[in-house]
Each structure stands twice: as C-alpha cells, then as structure tokens.
C-alpha positions in Angstrom: -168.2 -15.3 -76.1 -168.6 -17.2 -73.3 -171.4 -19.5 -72.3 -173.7 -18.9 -69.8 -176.1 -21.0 -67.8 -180.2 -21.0 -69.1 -181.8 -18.9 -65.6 -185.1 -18.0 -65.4 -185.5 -14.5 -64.8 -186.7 -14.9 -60.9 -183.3 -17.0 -60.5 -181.6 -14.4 -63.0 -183.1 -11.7 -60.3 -181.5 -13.6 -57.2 -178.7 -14.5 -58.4 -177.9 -10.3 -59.1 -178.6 -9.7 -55.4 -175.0 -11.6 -53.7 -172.4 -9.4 -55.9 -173.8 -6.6 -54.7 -174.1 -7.8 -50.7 -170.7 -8.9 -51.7 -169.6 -5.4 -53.0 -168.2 -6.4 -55.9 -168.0 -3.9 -58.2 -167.1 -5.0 -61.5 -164.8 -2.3 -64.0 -166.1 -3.4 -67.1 -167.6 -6.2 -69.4 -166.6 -9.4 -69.3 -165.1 -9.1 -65.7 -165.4 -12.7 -63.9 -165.7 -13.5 -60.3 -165.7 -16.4 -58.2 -168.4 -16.2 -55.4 -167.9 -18.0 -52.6 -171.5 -18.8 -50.6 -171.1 -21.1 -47.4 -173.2 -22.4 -45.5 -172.5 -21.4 -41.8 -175.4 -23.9 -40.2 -173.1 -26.9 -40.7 -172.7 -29.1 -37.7 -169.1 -28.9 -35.6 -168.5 -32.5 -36.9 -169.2 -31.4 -40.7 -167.4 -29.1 -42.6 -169.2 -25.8 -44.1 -170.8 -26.5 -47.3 -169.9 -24.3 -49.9 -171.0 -23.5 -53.3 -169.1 -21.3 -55.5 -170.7 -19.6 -58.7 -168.5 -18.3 -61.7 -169.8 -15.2 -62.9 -169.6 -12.7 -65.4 -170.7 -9.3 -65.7 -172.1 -8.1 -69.3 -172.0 -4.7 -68.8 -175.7 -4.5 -67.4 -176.3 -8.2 -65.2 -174.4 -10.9 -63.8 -174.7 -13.8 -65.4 -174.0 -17.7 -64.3 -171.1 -19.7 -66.3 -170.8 -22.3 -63.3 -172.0 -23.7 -60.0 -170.3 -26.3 -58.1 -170.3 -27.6 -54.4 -167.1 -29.5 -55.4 -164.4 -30.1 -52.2 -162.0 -28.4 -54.7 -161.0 -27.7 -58.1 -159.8 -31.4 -58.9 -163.0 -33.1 -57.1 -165.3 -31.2 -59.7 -164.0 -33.1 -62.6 -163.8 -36.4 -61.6 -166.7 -39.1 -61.8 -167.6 -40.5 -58.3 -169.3 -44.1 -57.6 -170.1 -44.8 -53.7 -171.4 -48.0 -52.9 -173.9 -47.5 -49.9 -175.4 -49.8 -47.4 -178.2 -49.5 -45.2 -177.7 -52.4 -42.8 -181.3 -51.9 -40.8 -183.0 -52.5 -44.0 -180.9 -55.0 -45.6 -180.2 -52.6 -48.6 -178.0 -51.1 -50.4 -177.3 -48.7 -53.6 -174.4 -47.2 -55.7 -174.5 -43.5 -56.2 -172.8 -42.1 -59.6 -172.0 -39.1 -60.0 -169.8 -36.3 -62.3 -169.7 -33.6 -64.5 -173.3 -32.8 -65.6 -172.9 -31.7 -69.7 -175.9 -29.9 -70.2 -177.8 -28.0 -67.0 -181.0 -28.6 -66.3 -182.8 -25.0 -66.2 -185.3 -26.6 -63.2 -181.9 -28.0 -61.1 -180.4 -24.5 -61.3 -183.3 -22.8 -60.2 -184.1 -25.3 -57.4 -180.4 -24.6 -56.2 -180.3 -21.1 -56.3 -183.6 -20.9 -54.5 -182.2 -23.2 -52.0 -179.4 -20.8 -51.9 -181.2 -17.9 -51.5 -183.5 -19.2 -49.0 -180.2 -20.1 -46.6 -178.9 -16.5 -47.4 -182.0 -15.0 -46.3 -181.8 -16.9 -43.2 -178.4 -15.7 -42.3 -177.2 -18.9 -42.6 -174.5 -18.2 -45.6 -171.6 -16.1 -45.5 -170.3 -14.5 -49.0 -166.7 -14.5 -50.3 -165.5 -13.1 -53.6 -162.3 -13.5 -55.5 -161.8 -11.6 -59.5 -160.5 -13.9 -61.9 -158.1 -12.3 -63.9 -159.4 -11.6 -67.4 -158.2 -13.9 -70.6 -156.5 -11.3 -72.4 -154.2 -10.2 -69.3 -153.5 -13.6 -68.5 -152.1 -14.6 -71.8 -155.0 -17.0 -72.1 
C-alpha cells in the first residue's frame, strides 16, 4: 500500500482534471505517473517553474503520493540554508529549507489551487511520463 497525500475533496476534484487534459489513460490499479505542470508565464531571464505530481490511480481516482518544485531529483532531498540581505533596509534573513515529513492538508490545497488557477489561465503546459510499476521493475 502506498501512501497518499490527505486532499480535501475540492483539491481531490482538481487534481483528477490534469490526467485527463493530459490523456493519460491508466491500464489498471496501481499504475503511477509523473505529471509534469510548468509554468509558461516565466520571464526570458527565469527558467519555467515546474511542479511535478506523483500519482497513482486506484482503480476509480487519482490520488497524490508527492509534489515537488525541486530543480531535479537530487535538489528535492537535500536541506537548503540561504543567507539573504536586503541592503536598502539594512536587513537580512536566512531561509531553511528541505524535506517537509508530514504535509500540511491546508499547503497542499493552497498549492494545487494555485496550480489550478495558472492552468485555467493558460499559463501551464502539461507533461506526463508512466513510472514503471514495482513488480516489473524488480523493485
């Protein structure tokens, strides 16, 4: 059994729209995908933004495992400290951040809204990849 993330239903309802827009069409239980959602209103001097959700399907929904906006794979497990300074205002503060062990229900839903609002927008474009599943991986 694998753990899913807490959603309320409206972000349980959201998040089932972007496989479909995405036309994945899952074979059976327990298939996982990697979506892909980036943010095409970044500026030319920024790169895209994007935030990837691991999903499963149960037979019935999609459900959430994992969200990250990571830069990659490695950058999502590591713990990050930036020291900032804000020279106009003679401040300055250090940021912390890293893997987040339990999910706040009210930080998912904030994101996915934030998400959804950008997709509605036309502002993010939708990627998919399968990941293969456990058993025929020799996991």
């Amino acid at each position: 059994m694998t753990d899913i993330l807490p959603l309320s239903l409206s972000a349980s309802v959201k998040l089932q729209r972007w496989p479909r827009l995405a036309a994945i069409t899952p074979q059976h239980p327990n298939e996982h995908w990697l979506l892909h959602l980036t943010d095409q209103s970044s500026t030319a001097t920024a790169l895209p933004q994007t935030t990837t959700l691991h999903l499963v399907w149960n037979g019935q929904i999609w459900q959430l495992i994992s969200l990250t906006n990571a830069c990659d794979y490695y950058n999502q497990h590591l713990s990050i400290e930036e020291l900032c300074f804000d020279a106009e205002r003679q401040h300055y503060w250090r940021l912390r951040a890293g893997p987040e062990p339990t999910a706040s229900p009210v930080l998912l839903e904030q994101t996915l809204t934030n998400l959804h609002q950008r997709h509605q927008q036309g502002r993010v474009a939708l990627l998919s990849d399968p990941l293969p599943s456990t058993a025929s991986a020799g996991i």
